[in-house]
DSSP file (Angstrom, degrees, kcal/mol; ACC not computed):
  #  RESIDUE AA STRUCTURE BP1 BP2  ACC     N-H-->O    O-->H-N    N-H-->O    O-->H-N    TCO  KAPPA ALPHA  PHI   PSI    X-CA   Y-CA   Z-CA
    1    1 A X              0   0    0      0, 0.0     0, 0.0     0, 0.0     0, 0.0   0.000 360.0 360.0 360.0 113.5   26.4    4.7   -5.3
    2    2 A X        -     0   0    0      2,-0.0     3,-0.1     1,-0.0     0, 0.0   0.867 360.0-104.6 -86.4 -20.2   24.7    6.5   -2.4
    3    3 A X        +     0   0    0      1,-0.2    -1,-0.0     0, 0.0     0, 0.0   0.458  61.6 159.3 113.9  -6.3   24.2    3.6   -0.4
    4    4 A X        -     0   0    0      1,-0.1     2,-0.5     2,-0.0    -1,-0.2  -0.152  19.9-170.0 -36.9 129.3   20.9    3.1   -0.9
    5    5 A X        -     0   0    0     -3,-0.1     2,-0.8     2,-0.0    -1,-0.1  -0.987  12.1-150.8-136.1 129.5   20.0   -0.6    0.0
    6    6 A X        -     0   0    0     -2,-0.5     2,-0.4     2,-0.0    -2,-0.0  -0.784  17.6-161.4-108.0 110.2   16.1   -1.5   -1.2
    7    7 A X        -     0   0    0     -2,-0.8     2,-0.4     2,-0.0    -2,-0.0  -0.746   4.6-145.6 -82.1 116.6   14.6   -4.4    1.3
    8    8 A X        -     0   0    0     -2,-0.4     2,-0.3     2,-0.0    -2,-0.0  -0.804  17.8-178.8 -99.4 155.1   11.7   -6.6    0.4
    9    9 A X        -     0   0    0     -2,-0.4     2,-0.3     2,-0.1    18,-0.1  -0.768   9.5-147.9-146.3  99.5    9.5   -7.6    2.8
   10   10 A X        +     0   0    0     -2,-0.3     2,-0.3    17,-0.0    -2,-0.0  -0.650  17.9 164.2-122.9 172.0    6.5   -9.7    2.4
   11   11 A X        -     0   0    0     -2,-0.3     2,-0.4    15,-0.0    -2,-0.1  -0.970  32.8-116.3-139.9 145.7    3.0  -10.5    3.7
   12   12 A X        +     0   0    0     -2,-0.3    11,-0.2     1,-0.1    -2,-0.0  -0.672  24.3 179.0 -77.0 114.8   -0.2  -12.3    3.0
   13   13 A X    >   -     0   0    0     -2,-0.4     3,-1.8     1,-0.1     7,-0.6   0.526  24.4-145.1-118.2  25.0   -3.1  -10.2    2.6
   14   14 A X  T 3   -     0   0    0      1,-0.3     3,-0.1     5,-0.1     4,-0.1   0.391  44.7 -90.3  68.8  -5.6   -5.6  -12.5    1.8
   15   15 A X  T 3  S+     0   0    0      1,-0.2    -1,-0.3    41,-0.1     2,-0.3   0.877 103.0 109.6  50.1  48.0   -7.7  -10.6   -0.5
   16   16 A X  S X> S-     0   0    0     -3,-1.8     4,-2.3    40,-0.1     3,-1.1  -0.951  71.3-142.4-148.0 112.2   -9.4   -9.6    2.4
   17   17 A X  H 3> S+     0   0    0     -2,-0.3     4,-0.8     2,-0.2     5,-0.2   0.864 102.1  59.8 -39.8 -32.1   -9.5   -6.0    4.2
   18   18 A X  H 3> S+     0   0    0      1,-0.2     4,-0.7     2,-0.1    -1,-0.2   0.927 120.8  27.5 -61.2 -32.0   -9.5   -7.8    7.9
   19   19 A X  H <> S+     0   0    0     -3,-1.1     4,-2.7    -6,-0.3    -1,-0.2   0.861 109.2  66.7-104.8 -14.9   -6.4   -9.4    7.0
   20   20 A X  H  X S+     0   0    0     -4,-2.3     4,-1.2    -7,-0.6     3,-0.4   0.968 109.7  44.1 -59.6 -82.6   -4.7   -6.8    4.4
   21   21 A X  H  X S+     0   0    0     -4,-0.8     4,-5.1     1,-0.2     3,-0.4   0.680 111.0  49.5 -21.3 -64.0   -4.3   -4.1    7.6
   22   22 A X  H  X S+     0   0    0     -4,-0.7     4,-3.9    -5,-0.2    -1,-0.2   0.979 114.6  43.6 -34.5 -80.9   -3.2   -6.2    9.9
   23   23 A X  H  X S+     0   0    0     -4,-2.7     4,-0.7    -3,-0.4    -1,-0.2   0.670 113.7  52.1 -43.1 -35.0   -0.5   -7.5    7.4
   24   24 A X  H  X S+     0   0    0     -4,-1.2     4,-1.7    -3,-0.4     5,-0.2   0.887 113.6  45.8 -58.3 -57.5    0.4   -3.7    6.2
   25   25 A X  H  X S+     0   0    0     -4,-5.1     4,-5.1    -5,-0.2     5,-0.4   0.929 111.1  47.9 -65.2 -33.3    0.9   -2.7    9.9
   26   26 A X  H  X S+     0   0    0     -4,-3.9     4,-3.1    -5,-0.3     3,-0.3   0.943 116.4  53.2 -59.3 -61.7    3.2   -6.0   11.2
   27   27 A X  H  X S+     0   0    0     -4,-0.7     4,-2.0     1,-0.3    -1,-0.2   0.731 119.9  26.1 -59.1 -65.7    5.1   -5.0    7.9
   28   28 A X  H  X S+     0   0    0     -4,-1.7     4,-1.8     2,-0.2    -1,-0.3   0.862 120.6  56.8 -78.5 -45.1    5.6   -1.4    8.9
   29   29 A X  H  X S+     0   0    0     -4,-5.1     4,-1.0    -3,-0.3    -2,-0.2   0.968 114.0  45.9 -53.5 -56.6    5.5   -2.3   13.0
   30   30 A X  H >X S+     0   0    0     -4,-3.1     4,-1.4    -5,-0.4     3,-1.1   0.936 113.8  47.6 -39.1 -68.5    8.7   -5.0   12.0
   31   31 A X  H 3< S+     0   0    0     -4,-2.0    -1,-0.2     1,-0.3    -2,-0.2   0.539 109.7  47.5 -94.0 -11.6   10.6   -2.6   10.0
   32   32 A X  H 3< S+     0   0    0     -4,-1.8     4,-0.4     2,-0.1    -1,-0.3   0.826 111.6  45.3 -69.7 -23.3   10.7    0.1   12.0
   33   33 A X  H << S+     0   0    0     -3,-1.1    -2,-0.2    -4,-1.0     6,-0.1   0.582 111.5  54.6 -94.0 -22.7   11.6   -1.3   15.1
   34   34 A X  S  < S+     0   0    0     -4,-1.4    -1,-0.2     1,-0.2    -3,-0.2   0.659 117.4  44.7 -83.0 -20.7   14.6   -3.5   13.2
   35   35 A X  S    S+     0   0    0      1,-0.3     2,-0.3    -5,-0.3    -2,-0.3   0.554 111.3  58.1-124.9  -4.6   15.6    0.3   11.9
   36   36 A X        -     0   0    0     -4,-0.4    -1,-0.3     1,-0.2     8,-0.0  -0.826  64.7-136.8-149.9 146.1   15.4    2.3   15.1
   37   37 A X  S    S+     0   0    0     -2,-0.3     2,-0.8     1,-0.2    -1,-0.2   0.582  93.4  44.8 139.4 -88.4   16.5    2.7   18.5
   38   38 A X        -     0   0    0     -3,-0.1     2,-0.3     2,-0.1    -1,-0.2  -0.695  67.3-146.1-102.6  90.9   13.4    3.4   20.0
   39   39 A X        +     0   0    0     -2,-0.8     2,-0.8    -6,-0.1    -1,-0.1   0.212  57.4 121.6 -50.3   7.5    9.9    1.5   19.4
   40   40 A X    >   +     0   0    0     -2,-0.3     3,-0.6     1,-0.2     4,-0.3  -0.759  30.2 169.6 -50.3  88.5    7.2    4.6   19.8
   41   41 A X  T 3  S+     0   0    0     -2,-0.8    -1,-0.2     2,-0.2    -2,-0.1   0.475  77.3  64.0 -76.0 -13.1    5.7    4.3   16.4
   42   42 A X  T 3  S+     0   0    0      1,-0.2    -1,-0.1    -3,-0.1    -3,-0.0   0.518 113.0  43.7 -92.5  -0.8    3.1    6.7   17.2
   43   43 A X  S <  S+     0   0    0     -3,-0.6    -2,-0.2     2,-0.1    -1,-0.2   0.442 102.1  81.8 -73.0 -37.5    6.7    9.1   17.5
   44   44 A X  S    S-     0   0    0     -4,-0.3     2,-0.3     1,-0.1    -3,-0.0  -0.264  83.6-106.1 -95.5-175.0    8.6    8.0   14.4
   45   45 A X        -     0   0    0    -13,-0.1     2,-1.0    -2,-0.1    -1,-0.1  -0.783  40.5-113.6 -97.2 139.0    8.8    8.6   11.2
   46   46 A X        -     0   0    0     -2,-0.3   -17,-0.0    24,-0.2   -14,-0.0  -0.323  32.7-176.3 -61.4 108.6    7.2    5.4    8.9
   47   47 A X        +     0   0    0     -2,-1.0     2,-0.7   -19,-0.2    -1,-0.1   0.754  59.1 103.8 -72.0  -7.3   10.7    3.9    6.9
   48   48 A X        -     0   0    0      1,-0.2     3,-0.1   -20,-0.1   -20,-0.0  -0.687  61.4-171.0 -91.6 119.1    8.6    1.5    5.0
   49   49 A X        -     0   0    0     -2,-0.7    24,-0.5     1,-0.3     2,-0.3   0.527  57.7 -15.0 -99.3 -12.1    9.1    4.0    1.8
   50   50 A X  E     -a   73   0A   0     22,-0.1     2,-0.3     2,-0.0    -1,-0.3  -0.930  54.2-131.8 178.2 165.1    6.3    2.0   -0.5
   51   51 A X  E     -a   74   0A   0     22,-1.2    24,-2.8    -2,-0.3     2,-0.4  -0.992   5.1-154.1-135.3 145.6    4.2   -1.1   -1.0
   52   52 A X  E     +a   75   0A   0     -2,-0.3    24,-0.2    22,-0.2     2,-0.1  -0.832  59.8  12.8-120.2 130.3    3.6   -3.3   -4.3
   53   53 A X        +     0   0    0     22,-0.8    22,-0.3    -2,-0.4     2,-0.2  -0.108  13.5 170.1 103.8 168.9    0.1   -5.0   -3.8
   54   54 A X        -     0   0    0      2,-0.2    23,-0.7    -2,-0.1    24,-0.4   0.181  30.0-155.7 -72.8 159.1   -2.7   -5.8   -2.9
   55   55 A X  S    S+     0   0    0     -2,-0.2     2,-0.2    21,-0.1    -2,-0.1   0.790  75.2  50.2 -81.2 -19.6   -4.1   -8.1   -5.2
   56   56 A X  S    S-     0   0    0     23,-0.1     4,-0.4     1,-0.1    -2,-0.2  -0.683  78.6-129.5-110.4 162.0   -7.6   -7.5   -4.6
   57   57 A X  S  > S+     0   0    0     -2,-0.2     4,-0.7     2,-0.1    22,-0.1   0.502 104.3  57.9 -91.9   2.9   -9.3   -4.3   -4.4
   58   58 A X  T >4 S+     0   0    0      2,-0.2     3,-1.4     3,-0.1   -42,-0.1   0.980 113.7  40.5 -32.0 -86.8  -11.0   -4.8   -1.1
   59   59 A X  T >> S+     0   0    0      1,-0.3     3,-2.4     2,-0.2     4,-1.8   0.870 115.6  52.9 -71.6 -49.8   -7.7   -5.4    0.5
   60   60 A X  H 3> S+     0   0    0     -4,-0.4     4,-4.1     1,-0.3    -1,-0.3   0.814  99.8  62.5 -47.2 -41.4   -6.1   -2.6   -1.5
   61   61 A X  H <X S+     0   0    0     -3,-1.4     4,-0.9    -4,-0.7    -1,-0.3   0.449 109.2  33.7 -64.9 -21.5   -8.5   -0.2   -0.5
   62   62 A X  H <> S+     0   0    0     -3,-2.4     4,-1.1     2,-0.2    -2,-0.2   0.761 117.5  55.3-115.0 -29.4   -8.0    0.1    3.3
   63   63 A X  H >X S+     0   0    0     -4,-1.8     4,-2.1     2,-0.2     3,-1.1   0.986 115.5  43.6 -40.0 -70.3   -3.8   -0.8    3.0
   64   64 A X  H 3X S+     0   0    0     -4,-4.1     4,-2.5    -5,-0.2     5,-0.6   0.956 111.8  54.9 -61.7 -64.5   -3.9    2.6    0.4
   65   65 A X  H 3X S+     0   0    0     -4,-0.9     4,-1.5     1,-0.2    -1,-0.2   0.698 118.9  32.1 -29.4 -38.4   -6.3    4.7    3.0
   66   66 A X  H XX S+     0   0    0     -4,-1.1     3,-1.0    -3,-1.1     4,-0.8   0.976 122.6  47.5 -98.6 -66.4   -4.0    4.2    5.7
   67   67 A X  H >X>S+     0   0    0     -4,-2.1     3,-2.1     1,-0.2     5,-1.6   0.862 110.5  55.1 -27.5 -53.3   -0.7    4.2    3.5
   68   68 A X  H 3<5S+     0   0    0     -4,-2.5     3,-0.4    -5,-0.3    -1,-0.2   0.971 104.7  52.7 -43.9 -50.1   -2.2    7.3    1.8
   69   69 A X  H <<5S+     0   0    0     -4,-1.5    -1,-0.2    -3,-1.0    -2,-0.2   0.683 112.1  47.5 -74.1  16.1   -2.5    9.1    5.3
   70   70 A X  H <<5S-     0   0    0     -3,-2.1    -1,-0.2    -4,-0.8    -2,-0.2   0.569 114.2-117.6-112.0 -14.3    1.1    8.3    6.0
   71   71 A X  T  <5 +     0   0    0     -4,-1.3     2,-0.7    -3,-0.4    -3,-0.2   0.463  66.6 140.5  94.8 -15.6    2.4    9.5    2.7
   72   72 A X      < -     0   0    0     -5,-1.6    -1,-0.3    -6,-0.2    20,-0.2  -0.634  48.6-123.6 -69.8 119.3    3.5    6.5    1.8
   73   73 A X  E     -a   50   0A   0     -2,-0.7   -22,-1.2   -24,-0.5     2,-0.3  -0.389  24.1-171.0 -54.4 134.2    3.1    5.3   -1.8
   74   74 A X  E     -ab  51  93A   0     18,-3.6    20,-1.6   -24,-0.2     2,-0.5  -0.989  10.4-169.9-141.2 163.4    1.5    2.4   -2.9
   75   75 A X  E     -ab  52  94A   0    -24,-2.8   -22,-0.8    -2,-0.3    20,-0.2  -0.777   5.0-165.9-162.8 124.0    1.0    0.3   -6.4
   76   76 A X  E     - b   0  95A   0     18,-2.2    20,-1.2    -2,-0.5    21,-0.2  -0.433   9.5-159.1 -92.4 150.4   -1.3   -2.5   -7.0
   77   77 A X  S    S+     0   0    0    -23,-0.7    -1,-0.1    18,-0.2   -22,-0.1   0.422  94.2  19.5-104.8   4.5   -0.4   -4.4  -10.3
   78   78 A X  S    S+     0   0    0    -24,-0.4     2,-0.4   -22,-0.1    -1,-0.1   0.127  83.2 119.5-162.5  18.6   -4.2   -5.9  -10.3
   79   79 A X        +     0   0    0      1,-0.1    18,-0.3   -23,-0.1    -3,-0.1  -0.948  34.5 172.1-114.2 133.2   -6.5   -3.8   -8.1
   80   80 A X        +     0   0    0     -2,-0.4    20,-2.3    19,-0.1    21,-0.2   0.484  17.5 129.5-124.0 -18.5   -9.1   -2.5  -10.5
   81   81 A X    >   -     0   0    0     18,-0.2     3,-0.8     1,-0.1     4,-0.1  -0.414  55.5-133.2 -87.6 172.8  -12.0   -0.7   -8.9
   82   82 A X  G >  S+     0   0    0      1,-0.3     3,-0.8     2,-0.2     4,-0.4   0.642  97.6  68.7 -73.4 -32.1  -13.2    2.3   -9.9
   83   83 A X  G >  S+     0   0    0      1,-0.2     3,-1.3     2,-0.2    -1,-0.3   0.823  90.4  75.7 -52.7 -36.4  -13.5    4.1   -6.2
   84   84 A X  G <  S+     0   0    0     -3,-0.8    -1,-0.2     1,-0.3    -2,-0.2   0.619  80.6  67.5 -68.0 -14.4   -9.5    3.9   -6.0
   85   85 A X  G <   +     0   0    0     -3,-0.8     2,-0.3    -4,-0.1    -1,-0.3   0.814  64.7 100.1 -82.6 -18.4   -9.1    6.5   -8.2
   86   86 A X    <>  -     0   0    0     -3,-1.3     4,-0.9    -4,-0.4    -3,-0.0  -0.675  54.9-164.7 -71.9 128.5  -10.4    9.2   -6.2
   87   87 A X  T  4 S+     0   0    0     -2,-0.3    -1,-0.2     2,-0.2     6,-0.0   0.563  83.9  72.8 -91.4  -0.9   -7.0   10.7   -5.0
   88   88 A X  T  4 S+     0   0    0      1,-0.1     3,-0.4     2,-0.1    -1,-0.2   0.937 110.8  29.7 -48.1 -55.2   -9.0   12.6   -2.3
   89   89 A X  T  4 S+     0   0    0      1,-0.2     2,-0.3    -6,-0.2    -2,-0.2   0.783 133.5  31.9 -84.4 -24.5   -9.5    9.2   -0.5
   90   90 A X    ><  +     0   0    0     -4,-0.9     3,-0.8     1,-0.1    -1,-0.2  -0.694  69.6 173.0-144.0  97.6   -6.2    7.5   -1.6
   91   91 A X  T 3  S+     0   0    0     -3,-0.4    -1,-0.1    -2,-0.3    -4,-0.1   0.662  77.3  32.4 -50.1 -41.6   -3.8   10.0   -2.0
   92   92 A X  T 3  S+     0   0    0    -20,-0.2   -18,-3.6   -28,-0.0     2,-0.3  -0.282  87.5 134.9-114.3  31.8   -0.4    8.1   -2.6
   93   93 A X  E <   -b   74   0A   0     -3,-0.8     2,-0.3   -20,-0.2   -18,-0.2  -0.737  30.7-178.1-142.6 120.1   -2.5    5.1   -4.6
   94   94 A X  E     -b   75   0A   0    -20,-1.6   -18,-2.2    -2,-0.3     2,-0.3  -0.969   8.3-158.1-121.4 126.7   -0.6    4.1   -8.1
   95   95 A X  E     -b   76   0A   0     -2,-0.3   -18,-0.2   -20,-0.2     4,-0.1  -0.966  24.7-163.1-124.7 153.0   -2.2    1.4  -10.4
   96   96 A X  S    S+     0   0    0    -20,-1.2     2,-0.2    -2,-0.3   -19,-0.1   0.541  80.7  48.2 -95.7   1.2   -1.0   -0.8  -13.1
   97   97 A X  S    S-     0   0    0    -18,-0.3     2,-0.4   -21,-0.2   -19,-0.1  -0.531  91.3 -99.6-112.5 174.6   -4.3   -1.6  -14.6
   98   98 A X        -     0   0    0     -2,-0.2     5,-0.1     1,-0.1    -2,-0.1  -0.787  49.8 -80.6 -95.0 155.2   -7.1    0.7  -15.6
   99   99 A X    >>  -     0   0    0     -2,-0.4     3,-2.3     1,-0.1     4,-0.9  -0.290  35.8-121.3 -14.8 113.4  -10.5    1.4  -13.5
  100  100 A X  T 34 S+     0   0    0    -20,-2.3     4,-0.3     1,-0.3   -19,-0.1   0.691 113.2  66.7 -68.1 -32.7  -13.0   -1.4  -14.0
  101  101 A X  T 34 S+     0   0    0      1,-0.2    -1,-0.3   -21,-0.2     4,-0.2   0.559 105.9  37.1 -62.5 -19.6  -15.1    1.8  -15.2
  102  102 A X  T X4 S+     0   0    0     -3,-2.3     3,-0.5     1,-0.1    -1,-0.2   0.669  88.6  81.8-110.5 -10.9  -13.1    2.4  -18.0
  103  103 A X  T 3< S+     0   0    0     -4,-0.9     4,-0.4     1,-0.2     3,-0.3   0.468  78.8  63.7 -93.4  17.5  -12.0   -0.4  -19.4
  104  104 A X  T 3> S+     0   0    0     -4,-0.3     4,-0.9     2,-0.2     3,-0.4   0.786 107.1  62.0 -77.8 -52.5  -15.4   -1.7  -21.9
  105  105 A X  T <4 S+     0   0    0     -3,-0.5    -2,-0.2     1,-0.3    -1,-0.1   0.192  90.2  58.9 -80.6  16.7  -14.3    1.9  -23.7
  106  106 A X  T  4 S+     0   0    0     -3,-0.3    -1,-0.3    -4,-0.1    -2,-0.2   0.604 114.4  40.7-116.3 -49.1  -10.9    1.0  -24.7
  107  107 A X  T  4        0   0    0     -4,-0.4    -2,-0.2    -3,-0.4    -3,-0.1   0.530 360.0 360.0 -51.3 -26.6  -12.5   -1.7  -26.6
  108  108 A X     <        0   0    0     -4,-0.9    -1,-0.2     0, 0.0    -3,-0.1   0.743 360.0 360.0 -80.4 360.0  -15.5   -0.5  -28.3
């Protein structure tokens, strides 16, 4: 036992980009400030170590861009377009489903 303790924390992200961001950063804004000293986020290091979701791929898509540029991992259990796969543009972006592009050719 290292001591590790895993904290869930969650937010509605509407299956909407306007509100997904918004919902990622309170998320991230919260849990840093609860875990250090000193509220200068544009100074620390992110603690929010990953995120489960979106549901939509809208929402998913601007949560991974900004996750991605943080390093942070993320993994949607339902976000299915095809665009998410470029790991140039979402770098730390995990899926549990396949590509909306592939999946007609797993059947035929």
């Amino acid at each position: 036992d290292d001591g590790t303790e895993l904290v869930l924390s969650f937010a509605d992200s509407g299956c909407d980009p306007e509100m997904s961001l918004p919902a990622y950063w309170d998320l991230r804004t919260k849990w840093n400030e609860e875990e250090t000293e000193e509220a200068d986020l544009s100074r620390s290091t992110p603690r929010v170590h990953g995120v489960v979701g979106c549901r939509c791929s809208d929402a998913t898509a601007i949560v991974a861009r900004v996750a991605g540029l943080e390093s942070i991992p993320m993994v949607s259990p339902v976000s299915s377009a095809a665009d998410l796969s470029n790991p140039v543009k979402y770098p730390s972006f995990f899926r549990l489903v396949g590509p909306d592009d592939e999946r007609g050719q797993v059947g035929a």
